[in-house]
N, C-alpha and C positions, 0 to 999 in steps of 0.2 A: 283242160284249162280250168282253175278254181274263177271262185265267184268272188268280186273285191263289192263291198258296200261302201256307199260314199253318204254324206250329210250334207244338204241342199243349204249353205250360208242364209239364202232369200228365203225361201219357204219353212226350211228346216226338217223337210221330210228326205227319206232312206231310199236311194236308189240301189239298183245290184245291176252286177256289169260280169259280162261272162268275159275276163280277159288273159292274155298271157301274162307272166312275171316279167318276161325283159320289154314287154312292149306294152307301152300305157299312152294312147289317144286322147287328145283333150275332149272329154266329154261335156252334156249339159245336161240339167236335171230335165227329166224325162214329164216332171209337174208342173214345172214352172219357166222350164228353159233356163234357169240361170245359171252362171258360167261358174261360180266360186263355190268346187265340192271337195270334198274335206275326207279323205280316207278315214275308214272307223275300223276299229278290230271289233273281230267277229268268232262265233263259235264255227264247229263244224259237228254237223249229227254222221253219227255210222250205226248204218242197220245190222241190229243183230240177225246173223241167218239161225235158223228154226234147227236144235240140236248142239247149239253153244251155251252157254251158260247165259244165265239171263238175271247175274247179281251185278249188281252199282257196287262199281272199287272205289268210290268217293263216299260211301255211307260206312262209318264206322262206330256210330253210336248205338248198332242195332234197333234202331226206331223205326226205320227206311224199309216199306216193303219190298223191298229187291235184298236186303239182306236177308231174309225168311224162306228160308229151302234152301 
């Protein structure tokens, strides 16, 4: 199941919620209890396994030490 972050209206701080895609629960913020959260997009990190390459396809100015080897 991914993780959805949401933004607290009342307090303003970021909760995470480990939930399904077809099935979304009224939640409350876990700060401050308040009922009005606001879906945020978010990244996703993926661990490189030991033996893969370990260059950044987003760095293309060669500055980036992940372009160097």
């Amino acid at each position: 199941m991914p993780i959805f972050e949401y933004k607290c209206s009342s307090c303003g701080k970021i909760a995470e919620f480990l939930e399904s895609a077809e099935y979304r629960k009224a939640r409350s913020c876990p700060h401050c209890g308040g009922k009005d959260l606001q879906k945020q997009f978010s990244v996703f990190a993926a661990q490189i396994k030991e033996g893969q390459s370990k260059k950044c396809f987003g760095c293309t100015d060669g500055s980036c030490p992940h372009s160097q080897g």
